[in-house]
N, C-alpha and C positions, 0 to 999 in steps of 0.2 A: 395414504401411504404411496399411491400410485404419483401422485403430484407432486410430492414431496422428492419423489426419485427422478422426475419429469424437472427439477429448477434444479437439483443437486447436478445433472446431465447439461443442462444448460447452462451450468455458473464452471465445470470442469472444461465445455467448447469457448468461453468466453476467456477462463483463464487461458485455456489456449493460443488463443485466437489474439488477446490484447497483453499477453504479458512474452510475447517472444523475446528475446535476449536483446536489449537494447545497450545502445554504444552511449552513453551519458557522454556528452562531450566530445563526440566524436572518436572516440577511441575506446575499445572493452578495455585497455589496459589500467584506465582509471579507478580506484576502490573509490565505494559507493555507498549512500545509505537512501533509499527512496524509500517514501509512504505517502497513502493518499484514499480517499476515499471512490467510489463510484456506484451510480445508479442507472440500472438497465434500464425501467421505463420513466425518463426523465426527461425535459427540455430544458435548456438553457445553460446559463454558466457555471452552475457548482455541480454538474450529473458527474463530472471525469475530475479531478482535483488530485495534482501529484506534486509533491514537494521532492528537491533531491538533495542532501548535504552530501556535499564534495570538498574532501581538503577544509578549507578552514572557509567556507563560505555554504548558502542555502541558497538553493536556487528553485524557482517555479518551470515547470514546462504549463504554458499558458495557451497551447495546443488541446484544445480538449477533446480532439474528433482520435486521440490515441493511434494516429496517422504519420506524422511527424511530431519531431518534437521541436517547442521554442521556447528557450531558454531564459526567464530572465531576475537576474541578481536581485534578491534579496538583501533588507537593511540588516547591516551586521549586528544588531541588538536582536531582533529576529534568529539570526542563528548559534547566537550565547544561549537564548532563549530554550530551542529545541534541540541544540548537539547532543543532547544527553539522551536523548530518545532511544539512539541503535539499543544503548547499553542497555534498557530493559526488555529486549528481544528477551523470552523465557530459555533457559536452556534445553528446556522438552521439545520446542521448534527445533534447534537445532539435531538434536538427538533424534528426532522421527523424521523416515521419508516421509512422514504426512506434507500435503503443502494445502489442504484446504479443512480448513475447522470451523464447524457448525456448518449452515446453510449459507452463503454469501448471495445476497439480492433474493433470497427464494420472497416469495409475496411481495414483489418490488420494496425490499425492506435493505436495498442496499449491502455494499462490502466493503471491506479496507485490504487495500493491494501491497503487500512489502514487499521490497527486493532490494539483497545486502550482498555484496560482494566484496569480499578481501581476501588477498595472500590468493589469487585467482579464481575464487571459486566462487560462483553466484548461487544465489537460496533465493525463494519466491514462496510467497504464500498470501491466500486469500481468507481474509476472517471474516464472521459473521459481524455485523455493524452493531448488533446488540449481542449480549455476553452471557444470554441465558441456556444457552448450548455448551458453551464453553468450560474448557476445564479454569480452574480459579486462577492461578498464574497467566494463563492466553487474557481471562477476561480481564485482570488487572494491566496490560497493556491494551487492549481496546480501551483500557479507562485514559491512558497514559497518551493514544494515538489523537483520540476525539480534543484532549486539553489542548496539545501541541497543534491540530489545524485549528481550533478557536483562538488559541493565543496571537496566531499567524494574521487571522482574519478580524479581530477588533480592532 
């Protein structure tokens, strides 16, 4: 129990620390749909993985150190592909101030990072990368988020 509250502390300073209100484009006044995966004890290229659908196009921030960001366009069959994504955000996300469900990275077991902003208001939330914590609607989008980065990535 004690450890369990020792990564659930750790993953609340991380969303902290890595999900500060970002200007997607340069400007917050942009509406936004970003998702992406990350793994606290990880080397190399897929530990930090953020996708961002903007307007009518999907873009990679390909900056994995979550320092800066750099941006770069995705093929538009790719974002036909995943647009539909926001739309299965659960309406129970939006309805709770909750923003973290289940354990995210607890046992280096990884998390999934969304942040959605429209009509000015931004929402953030970190989910557990497996869906056995989960209420059944959140874990049917971890089912929904995992297809959309593999589809991206084959």
């Amino acid at each position: 129990m004690k450890s369990k509250l020792l990564f659930l502390g750790l993953t609340i300073i991380l969303l902290s620390s890595c999900c500060k209100e970002k200007n997607y484009l340069g400007s917050g006044e942009y509406e936004y749909f970003a998702f992406g995966h990350f793994f606290g004890e990880c080397g190399g290229e897929n530990c930090v993985v953020r996708y961002v659908i903007t307007g009518n196009q999907l873009l990679e921030d390909t900056d994995d150190s979550d320092k800066t960001e750099k941006f770069v366009k995705l093929d538009q069959e790719l974002y036909y592909q995943v647009k539909d994504l926001e739309d299965k955000i659960p309406q129970e996300m939006f309805d709770s101030p909750q923003n973290v469900y289940g354990c995210p990275d607890c046992a280096d077991g990884g998390g999934l990072l969304i942040e959605y902003r429209k009509n000015g208001k931004t929402r953030k939330w970190a989910l557990d990368y497996t869906k056995h914590e989960l209420p059944v609607q959140i874990g049917k989008f971890v089912d929904a988020i995992h297809e959309k980065i593999y589809l991206i990535n084959k």
